[in-house]
C-alpha positions as CSV (number, residue, x, y, z in Angstrom):
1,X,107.6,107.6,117.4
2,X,111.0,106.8,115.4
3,X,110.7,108.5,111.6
4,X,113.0,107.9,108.6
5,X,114.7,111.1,107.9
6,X,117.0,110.4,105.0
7,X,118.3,107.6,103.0
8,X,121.4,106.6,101.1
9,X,122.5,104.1,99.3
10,X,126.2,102.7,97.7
11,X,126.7,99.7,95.2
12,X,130.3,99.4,93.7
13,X,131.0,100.1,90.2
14,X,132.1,97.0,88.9
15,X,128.7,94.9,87.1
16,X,128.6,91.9,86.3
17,X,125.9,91.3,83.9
18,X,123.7,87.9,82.6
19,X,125.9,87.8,79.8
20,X,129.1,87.5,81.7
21,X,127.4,84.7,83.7
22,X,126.9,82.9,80.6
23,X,130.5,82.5,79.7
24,X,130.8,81.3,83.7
25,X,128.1,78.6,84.2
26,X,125.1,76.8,81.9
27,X,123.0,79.5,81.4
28,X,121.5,82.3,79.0
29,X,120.5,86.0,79.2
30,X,117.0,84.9,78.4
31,X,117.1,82.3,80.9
32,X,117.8,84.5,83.6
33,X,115.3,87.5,83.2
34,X,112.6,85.3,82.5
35,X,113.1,83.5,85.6
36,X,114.1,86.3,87.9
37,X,114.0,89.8,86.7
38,X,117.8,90.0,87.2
39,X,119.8,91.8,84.2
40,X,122.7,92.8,86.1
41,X,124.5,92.7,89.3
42,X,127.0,94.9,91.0
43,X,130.2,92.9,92.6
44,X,132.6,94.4,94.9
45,X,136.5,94.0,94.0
46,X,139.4,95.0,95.6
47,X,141.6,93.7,98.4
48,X,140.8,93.5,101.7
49,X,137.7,95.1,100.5
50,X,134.6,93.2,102.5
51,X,130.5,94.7,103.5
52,X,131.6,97.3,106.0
53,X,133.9,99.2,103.0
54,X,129.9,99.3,100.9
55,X,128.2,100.3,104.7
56,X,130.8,102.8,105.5
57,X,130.0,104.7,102.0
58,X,126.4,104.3,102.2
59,X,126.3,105.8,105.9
60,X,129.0,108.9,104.6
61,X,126.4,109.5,102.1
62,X,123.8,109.6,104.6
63,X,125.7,112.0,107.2
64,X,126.7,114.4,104.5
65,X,123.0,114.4,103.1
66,X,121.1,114.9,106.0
67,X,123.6,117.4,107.6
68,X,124.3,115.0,110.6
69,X,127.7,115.1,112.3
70,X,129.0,112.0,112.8
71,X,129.2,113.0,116.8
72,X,125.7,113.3,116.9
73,X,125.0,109.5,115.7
74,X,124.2,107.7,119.2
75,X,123.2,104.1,117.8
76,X,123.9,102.2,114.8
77,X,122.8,99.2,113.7
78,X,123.9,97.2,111.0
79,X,122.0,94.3,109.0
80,X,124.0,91.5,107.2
81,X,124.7,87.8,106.7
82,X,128.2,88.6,105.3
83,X,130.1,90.3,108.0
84,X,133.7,90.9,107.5
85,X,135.1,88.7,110.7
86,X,133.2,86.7,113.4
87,X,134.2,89.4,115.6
88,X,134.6,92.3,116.0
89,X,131.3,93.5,114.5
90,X,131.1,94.7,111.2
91,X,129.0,98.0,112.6
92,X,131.7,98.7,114.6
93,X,134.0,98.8,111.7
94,X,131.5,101.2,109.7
95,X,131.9,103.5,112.6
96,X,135.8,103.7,112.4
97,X,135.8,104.1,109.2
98,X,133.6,106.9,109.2
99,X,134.6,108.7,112.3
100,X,131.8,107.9,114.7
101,X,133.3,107.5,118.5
102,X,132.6,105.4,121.4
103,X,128.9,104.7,120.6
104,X,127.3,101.8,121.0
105,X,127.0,99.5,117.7
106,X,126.2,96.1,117.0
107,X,125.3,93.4,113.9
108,X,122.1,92.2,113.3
109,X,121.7,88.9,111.4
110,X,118.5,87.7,109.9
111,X,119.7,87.1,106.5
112,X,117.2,88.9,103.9
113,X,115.3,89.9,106.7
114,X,117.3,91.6,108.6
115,X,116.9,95.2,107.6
116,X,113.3,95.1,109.2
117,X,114.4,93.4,112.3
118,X,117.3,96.2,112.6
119,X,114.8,98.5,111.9
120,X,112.7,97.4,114.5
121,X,115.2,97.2,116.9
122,X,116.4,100.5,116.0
123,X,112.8,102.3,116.2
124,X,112.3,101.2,119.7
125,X,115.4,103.0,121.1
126,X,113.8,105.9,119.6
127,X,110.6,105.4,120.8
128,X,111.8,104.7,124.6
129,X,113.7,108.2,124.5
130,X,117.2,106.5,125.0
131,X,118.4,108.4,121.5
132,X,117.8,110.9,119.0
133,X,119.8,109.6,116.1
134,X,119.8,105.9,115.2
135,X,121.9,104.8,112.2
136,X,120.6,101.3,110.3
137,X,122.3,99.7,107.5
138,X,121.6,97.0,105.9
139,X,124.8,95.6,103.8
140,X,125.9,92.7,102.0
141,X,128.7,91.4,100.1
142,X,127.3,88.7,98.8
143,X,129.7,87.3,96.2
144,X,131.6,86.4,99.4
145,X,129.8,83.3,100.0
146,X,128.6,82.5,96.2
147,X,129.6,79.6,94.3
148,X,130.0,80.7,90.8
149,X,130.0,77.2,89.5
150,X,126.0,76.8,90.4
151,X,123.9,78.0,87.7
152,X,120.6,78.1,90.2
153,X,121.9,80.9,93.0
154,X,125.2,82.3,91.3
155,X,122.9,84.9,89.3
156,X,120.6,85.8,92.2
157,X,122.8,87.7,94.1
158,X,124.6,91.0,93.8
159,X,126.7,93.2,96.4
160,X,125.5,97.3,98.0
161,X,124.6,98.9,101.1
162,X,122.3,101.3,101.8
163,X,121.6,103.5,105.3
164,X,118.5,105.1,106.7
165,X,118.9,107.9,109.8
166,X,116.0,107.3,112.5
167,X,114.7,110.6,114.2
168,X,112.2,111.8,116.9
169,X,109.0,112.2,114.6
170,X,108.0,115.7,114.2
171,X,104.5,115.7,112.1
172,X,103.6,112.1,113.2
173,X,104.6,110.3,110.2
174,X,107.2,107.4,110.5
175,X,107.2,103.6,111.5
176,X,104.1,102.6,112.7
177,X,104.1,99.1,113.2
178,X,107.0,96.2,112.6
179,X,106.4,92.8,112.7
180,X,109.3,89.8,112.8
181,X,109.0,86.4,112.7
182,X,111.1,83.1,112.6
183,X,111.2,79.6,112.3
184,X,114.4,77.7,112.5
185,X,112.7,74.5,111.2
186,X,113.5,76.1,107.7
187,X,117.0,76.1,108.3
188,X,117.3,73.2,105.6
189,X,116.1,75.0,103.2
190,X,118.0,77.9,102.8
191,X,121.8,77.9,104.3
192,X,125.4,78.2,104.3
193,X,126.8,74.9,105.6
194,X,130.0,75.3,107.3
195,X,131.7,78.5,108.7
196,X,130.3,78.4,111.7
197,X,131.4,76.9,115.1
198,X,128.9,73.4,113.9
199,X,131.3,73.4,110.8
200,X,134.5,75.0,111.0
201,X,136.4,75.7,107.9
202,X,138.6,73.2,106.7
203,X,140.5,72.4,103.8
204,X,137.7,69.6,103.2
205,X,134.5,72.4,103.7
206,X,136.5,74.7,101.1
207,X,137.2,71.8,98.7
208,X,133.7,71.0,98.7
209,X,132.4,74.5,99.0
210,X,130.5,74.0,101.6
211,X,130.9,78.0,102.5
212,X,128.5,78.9,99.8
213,X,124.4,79.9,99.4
214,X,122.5,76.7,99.5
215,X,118.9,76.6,98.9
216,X,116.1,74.5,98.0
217,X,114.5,77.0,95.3
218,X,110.6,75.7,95.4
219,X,110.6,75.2,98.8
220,X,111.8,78.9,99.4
221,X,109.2,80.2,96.7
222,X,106.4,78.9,98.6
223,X,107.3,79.7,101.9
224,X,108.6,83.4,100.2
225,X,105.3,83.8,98.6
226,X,102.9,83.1,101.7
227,X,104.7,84.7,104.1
228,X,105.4,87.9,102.8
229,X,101.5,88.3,102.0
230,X,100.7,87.1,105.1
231,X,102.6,89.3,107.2
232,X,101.8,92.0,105.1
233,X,98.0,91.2,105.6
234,X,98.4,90.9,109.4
235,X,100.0,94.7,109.3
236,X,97.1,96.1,107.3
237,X,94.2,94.1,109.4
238,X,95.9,96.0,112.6
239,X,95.8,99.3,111.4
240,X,92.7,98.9,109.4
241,X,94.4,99.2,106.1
242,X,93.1,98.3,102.5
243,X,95.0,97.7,99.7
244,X,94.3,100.6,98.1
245,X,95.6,103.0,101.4
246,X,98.9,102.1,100.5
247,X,101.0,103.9,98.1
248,X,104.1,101.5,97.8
249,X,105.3,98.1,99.0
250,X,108.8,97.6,99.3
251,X,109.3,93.8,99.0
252,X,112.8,92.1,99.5
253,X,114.4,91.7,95.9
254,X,114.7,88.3,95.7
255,X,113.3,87.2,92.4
256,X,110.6,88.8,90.6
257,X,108.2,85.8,90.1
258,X,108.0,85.8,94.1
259,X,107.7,89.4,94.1
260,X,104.6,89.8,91.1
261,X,102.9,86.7,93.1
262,X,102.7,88.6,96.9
263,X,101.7,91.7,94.9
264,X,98.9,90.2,93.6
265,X,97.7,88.5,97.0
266,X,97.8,91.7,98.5
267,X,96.0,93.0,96.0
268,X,97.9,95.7,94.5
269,X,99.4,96.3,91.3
270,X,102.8,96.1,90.0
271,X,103.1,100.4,89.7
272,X,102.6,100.5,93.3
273,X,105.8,97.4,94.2
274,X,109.5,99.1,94.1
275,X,111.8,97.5,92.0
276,X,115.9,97.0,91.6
277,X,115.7,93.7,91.1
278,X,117.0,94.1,87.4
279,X,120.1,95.9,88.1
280,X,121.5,95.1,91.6
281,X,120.1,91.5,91.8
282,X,119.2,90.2,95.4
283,X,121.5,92.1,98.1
284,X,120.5,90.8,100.7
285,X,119.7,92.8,104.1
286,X,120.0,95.6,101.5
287,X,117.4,95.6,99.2
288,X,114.4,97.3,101.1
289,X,117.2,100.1,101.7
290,X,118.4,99.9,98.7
291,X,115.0,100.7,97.1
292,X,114.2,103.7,99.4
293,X,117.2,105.4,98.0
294,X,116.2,104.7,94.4
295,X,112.6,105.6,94.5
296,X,113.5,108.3,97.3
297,X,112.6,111.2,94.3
298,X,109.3,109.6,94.3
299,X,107.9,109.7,97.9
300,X,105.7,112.4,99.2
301,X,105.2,113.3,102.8
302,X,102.5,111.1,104.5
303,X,103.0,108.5,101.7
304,X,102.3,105.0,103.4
305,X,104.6,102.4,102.5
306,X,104.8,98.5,103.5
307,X,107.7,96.5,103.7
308,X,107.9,93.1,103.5
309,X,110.8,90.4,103.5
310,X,111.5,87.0,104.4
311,X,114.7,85.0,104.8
312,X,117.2,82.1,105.5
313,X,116.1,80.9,109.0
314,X,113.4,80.8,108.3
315,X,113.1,84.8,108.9
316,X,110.3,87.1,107.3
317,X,108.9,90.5,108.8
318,X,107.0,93.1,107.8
319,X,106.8,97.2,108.9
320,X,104.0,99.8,107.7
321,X,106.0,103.4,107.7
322,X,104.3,106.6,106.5
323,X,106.9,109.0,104.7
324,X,108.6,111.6,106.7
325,X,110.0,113.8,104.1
326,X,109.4,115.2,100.3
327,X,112.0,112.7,98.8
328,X,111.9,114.9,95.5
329,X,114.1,117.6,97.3
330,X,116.1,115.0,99.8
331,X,116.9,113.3,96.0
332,X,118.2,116.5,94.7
333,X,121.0,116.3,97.1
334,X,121.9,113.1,96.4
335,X,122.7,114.0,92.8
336,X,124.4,116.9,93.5
């Protein structure tokens, strides 16, 4: 059985807050935290900056944290919707620029999902006894493909990166079951138009930024909402959970309406849901990740944790992981 044995995380320092978006587009402080928990943002800057400069920091961080040489990494795997070409792979990027050699990397892309499909993919190399030490990232720049002239997704989304090392289990704690699912009739809802080999860019797809976030917010609520509980409830039947078994759920940051509303149908209250919502906005394949690292101080050994995360596609998926490690101590290092 694969385990989580350490997490890191890396957002860049420049933030662009709700205020700053108000001087941008028709809207208000207010509006925005009422509607989706989102204070602030962080937004990569810089030239020739793009996701595998936020992976590459968040997996340095990891490496140096855990005490892994980047020769022993075997795998890694790297979530995101923003690579930095078509080709080559942003994971193989992150490797270079960290110094891991001639292993085997590849991209995963499931949009918001796509940390728990990585992870699942990841867990099963570990599982089969092909490797020892699987790296998974999920990263995202998404201000890339934002339009900052539309008020409804220019303040969801932020930038950041975070990394988890997969291990051999040694006390039998670590990820116990994944689930992933799809549905590309959803594609409609939640998209980028052109950039792909359907719509190739053009001066006529830039003009009328057609390379931006589109999405049809109710529709994706709804869908958001149900599926997210329901895979969530179709973990816990399976290992003959109950709400109150589980010690956190780590929902996709997406909005915080959609994130209070699968609480509540899973039955557990807000204390028990990890939250960065309000200060890195929605990042994408890194916001499970992302939320490890923050509430890493707070996990105990044997805690049991659910994800849960759904995305453009449609994608959603779901894992049940029981803690691996004291995160108060792994914590220490990361502020040291």
């Amino acid at each position: 059985m694969a385990a989580i044995t350490g997490v890191h995380g890396y957002v860049p320092p420049d933030v662009l807050t709700n205020a700053q978006l108000a001087q941008m587009v028709d809207t208000t402080d207010a509006w925005i935290t009422e509607r989706t928990g989102i204070r602030e943002r962080h937004i990569l800057k810089g030239e020739g900056k793009g996701t595998s400069h936020m992976g590459a920091e968040a997996v340095r961080g990891l490496l140096k944290k855990t005490g892994t040489d980047p020769s022993e990494v075997e795998l890694l795997i790297c979530a995101t919707t923003t690579p930095d070409f078509v080709h080559p792979c942003t994971a193989n990027l992150i490797c270079d620029m960290v110094g891991i050699r001639e292993i085997g990397s590849f991209d995963v892309s499931a949009a918001c999902s796509g940390f728990i499909y990585a992870l699942t993919v990841g867990r099963q190399f570990i599982a089969a006894g092909t490797y020892k030490k699987v790296v998974v990232v999920g990263a995202d720049k998404m201000s890339a493909i934002v339009d900052y002239t539309d008020r409804a997704t220019c303040v969801l989304f932020g930038d950041g990166a975070a990394a988890v090392l997969l291990e051999p289990s040694t006390n039998g704690y670590g990820i116990l079951d994944t689930v992933v699912r799809s549905d590309g009739s959803g594609m409609k809802h939640l998209h980028q138009k052109a950039g792909g080999s359907r719509m190739p860019p053009t001066a006529e797809t830039v003009a009328k930024r057609l390379h931006s976030v589109y999405q049809e917010g109710n529709h994706v609520y709804k869908f958001a909402v149900s599926r997210m509980a329901e895979v969530t409830h179709e973990i816990m039947s399976r290992n003959n959970l109950r709400a109150e078994m589980i010690d956190w759920v780590v929902p996709h940051q997406a909005n915080i309406r959609i994130i209070e509303t699968t609480a509540q149908k899973i039955g557990l209250p807000m204390d028990k849901v990890m939250l960065t919502i309000q200060k890195y906005g929605n990042t994408t394949a890194a916001t499970i990740p992302l939320c490890l690292w923050d509430y890493e101080s707070k996990l105990r050994e044997g805690d049991r944790l659910m994800f849960a995360a759904f995305g453009g596609g449609f994608t959603w998926g779901g894992a049940y992981v029981t803690w691996a490690y004291d995160g108060a101590a792994a914590a220490a290092k990361k502020a040291a």
